[in-house]
C-alpha positions in Angstrom: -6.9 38.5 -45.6 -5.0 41.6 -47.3 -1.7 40.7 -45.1 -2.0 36.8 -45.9 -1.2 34.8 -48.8 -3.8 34.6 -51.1 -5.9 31.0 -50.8 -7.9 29.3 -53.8 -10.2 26.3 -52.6 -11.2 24.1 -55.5 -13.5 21.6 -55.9 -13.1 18.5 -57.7 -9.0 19.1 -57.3 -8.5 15.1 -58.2 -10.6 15.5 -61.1 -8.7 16.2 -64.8 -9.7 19.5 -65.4 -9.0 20.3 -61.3 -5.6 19.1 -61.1 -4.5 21.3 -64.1 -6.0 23.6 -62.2 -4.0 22.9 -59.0 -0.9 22.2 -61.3 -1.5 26.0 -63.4 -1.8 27.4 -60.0 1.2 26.6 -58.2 3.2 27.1 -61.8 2.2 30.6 -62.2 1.2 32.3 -59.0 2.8 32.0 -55.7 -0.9 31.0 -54.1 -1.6 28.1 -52.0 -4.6 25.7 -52.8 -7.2 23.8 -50.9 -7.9 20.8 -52.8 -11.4 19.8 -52.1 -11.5 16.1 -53.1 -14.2 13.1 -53.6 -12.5 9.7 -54.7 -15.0 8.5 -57.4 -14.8 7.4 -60.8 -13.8 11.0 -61.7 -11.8 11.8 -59.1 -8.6 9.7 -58.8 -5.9 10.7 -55.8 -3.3 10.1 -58.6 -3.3 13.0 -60.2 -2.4 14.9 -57.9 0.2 13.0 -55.9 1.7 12.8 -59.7 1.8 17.1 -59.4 3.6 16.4 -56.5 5.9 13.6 -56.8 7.4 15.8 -60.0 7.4 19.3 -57.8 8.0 18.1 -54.1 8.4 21.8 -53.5 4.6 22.3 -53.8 3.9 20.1 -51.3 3.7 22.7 -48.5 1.2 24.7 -50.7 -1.3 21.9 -51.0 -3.7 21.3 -48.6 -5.8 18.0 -49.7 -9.3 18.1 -47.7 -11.6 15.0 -48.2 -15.5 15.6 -48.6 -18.6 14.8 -50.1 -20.1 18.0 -51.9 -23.2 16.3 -51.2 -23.0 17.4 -47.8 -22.6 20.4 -45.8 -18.8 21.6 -45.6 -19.6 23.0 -42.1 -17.8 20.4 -41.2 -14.6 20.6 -42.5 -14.5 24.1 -42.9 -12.0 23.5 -40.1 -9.7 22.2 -42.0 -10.0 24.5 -45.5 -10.1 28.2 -43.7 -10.8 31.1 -44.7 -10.1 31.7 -48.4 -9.7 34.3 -51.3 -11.3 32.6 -54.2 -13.2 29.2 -54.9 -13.4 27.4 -58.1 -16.5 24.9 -58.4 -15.3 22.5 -61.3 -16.6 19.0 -58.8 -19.3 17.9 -61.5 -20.1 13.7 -62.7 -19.2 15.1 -66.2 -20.0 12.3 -68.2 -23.1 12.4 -70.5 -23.5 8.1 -71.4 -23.6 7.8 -67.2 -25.9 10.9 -66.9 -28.1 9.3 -69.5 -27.8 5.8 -67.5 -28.5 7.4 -64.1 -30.1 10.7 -64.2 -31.4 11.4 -61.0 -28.1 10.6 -59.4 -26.0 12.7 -61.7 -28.6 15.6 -61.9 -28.8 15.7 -57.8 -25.3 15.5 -57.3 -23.9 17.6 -59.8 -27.0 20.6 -58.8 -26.8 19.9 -54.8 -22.9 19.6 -54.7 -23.5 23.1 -56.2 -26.2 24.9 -53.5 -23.8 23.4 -50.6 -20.5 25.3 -52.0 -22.5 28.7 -52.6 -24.1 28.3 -49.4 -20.7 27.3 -47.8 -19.3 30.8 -49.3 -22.4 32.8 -48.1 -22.3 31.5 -44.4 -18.7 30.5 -43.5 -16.9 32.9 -45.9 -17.5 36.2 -45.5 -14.3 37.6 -47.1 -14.8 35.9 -50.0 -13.9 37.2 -53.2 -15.2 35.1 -56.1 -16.8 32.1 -56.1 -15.9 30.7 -59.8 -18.8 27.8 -61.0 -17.2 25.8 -64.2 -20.4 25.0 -66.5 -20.3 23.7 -69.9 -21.0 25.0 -73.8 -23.7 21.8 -73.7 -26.6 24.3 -71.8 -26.9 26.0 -74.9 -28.1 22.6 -77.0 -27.3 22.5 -80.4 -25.7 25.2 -81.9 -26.9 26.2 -85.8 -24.2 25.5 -88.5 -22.3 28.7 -88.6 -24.0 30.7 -85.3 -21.7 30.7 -82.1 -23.2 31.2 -78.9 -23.1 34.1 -76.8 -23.2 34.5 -73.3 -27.2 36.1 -73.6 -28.2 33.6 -75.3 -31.1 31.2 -74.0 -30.3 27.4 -72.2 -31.3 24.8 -73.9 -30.1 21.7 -72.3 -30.4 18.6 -74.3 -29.4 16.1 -72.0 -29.4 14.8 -67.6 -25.8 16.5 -67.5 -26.6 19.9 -69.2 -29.9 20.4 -67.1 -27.9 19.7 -64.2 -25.5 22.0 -65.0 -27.9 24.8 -66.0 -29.3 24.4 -63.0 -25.8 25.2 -61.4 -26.1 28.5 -63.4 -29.1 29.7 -61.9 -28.3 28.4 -58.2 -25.2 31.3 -58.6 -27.3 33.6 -60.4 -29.8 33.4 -57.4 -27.6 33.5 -54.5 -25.8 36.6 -56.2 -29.2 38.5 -56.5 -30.8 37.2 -52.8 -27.0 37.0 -50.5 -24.5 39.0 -52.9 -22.6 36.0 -53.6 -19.6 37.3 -55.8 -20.1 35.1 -58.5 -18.7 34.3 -61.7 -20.1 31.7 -64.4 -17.4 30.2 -66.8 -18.5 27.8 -69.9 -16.0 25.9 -71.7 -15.9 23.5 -74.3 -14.4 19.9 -74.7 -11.1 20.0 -73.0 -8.0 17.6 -73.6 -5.1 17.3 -72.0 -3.1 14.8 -70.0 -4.0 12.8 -67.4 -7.9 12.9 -68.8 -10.5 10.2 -67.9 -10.2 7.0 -70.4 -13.9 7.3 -70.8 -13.4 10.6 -73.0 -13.0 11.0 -76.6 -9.1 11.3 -77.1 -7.7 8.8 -75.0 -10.9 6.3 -75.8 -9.7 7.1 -79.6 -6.3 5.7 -78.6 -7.6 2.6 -77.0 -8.9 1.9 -79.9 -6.3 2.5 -82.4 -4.1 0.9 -80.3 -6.6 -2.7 -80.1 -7.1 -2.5 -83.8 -11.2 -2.2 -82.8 -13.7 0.6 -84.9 -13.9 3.5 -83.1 -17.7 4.4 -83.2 -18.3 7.8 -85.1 -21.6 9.6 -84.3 -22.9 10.9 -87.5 -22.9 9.9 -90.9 -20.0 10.9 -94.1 -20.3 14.6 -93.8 -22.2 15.0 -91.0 -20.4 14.6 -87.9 -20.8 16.1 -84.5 -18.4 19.0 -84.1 -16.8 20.7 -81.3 -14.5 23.5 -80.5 -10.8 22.0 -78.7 -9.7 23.5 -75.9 -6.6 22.3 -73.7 -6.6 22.3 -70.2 -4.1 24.3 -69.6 -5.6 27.3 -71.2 -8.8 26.5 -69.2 -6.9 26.7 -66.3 -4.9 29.9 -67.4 -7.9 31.6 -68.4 -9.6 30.6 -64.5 -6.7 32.4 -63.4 -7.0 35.3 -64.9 -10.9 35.3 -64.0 -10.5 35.3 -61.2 -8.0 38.3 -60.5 -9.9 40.2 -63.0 -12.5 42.3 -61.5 -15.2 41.2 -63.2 -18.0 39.5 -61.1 -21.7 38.6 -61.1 -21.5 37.9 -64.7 -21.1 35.0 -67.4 -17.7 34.6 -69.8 -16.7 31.6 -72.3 -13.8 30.3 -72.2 -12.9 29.0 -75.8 -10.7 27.1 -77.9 -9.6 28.5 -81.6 -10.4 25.4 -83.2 -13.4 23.7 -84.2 -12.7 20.1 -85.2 -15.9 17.2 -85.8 -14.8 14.1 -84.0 -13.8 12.0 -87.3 -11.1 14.9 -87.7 -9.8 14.5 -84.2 -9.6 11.0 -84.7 -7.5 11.2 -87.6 -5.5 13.5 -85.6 -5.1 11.6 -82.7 -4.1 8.3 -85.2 -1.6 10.4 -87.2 0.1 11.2 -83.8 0.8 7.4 -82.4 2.4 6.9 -86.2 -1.3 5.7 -87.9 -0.9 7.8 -91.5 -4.4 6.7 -92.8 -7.6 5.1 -91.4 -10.3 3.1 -93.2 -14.5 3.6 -92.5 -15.2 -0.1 -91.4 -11.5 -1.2 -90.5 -10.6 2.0 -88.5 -13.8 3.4 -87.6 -17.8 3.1 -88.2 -20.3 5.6 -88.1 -23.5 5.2 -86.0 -26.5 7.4 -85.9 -26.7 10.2 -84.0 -29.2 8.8 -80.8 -28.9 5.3 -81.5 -26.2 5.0 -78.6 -26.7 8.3 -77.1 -30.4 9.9 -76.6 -30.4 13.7 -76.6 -27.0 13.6 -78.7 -26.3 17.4 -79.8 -24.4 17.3 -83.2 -22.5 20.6 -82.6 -21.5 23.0 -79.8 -20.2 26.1 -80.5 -19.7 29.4 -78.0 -18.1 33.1 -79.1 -15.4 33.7 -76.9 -15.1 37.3 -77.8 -15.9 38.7 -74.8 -12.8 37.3 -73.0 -10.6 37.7 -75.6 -11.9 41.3 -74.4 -11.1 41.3 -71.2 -7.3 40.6 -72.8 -7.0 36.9 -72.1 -4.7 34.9 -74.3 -4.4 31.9 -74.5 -0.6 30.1 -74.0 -1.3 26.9 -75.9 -1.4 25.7 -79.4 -4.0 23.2 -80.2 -2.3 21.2 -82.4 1.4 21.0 -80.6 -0.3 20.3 -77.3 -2.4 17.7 -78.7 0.1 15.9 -80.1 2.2 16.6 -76.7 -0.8 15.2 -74.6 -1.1 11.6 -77.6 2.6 11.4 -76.5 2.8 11.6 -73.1 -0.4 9.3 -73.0 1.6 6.9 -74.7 4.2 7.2 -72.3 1.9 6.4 -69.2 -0.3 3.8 -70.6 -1.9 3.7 -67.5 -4.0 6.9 -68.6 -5.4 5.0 -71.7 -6.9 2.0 -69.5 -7.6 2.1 -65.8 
């Protein structure tokens, strides 16, 4: 493929983190994509067809490709071709439903992962890097103060982390028995716009905007944390994993700021024009697994070894979340579907 222009397939294209993807992508290189889509709860057509209703221009460098990663893709590898790079991001990312339905989302999310690295050992040959997008919650809990590294053990907590550990091993094991170029990335919790209602920023303006509590997990200081990361950097720093040379290896991608969720809320309040909220009025607290079993109260990953490699990252957490809170508020749609 040296004389052609250089193809990225991704999976889970419609999905939020997948259409930043697709949208970073045609931004910033001259590439075309193969959109590997699944219309689900997660993955919703829209997205997309919003990328290209604003740049009709990247129409041509699309190529949208409906399929089941439950299945084999021998049968629309037809229609994807050959290609340089693939990005595995397809996932049911959503704890509460992993929690609900556990065989489902552990199947799916582990099978629609053996059928893509089996796809890239026998139908593409030239292949090279198959990117899998895996998550800071393998680790479990992380100690007040410790960041995780990428040696460090898995300790999935919940349906949704096991599944997606088990992702890590499938490429692990297909790069030691095939060759499989692969590459593991772990991110954090990512915002951005056009991101599932169901998640934590949009679901805290639903509720701001009703006048309802929004349930805290935790108790007065001792709320779950996590480290912020927009999706645009994700997708910038997928990029750049993927033309750097580095390969059958593990790198996190992560955010500069570590915020607990009662913070973020705050935040998210302060940026629809909401200068103070109340415990009772505003919010509650609940205990940690009363609503959700296997509930980790912090995640936290060094990202030192990309930082490394030279990424940067070209957003600001708080200007771009107060840019995604207003361009939410803009498309209301986004808040409830």
């Amino acid at each position: 493929m040296s004389n052609q222009k250089t193809r990225l397939a991704v999976s889970g294209a419609a999905g939020f983190v997948g259409s930043h993807l697709v949208e970073h992508t045609m931004k910033n290189t001259d590439w075309d994509v193969v959109a590997l889509v699944k219309m689900d709860r997660a993955g919703d057509l829209n997205r997309l067809q919003e990328i290209i209703d604003d740049h009709p221009e990247w129409k041509e460098r699309i190529k949208v490709v409906r399929h089941d990663l439950n299945d084999s893709l021998v049968a629309v590898h037809k229609h994807i071709g050959e290609v340089d790079y693939i990005a595995h991001l397809a996932a049911c990312s959503h704890v509460d439903t992993s929690i609900k339905e556990p065989v489902e989302v552990f199947c799916n999310n582990a099978r629609s992962t053996v059928q893509i690295f089996e796809y890239a050992r026998t139908l593409q040959p030239n292949l090279k890097k198959l990117l899998y997008f895996s998550t800071d919650e393998v680790y479990g809990p992380a100690p007040e103060g410790y960041d995780f590294t990428e040696e460090d053990k898995l300790h999935p907590s919940n349906p949704y982390s096991a599944g997606k550990a088990a992702g890590e091993m499938i490429a692990m094991a297909y790069g030691v028995t095939y060759g499989t170029p692969y590459l593991i990335t772990n991110t954090m919790n990512i915002f951005g716009e056009r991101q599932d209602p169901e998640k934590l920023i949009p679901k805290c303006m639903q509720f701001i905007q009703d006048g309802k509590p929004m349930t805290i997990h935790g108790t007065p200081g001792n709320v779950g944390k996590r480290h912020w990361l927009h999706a645009r950097n994700a997708a910038d720093a997928v990029i750049f994993l993927l033309q750097n040379p580095i390969v059958k290896d593990k790198v996190h991608i992560v955010g500069d700021v570590e915020m607990d969720n009662l913070q973020m809320f705050k935040l998210v309040a302060k940026y629809m024009g909401k200068e103070s909220v109340e415990e009772g009025k505003d919010f509650v607290y609940v205990d940690f697994h009363s609503t959700r079993p296997g509930h980790d109260s912090r995640y936290a990953m060094s990202g030192k070894k990309l930082a490394d490699l030279g990424w940067v990252a070209p957003v600001e957490f708080e200007s771009s979340l107060e840019k995604t809170v207003k361009w939410t508020l803009e498309r209301p749609n986004w808040v409830s579907k």
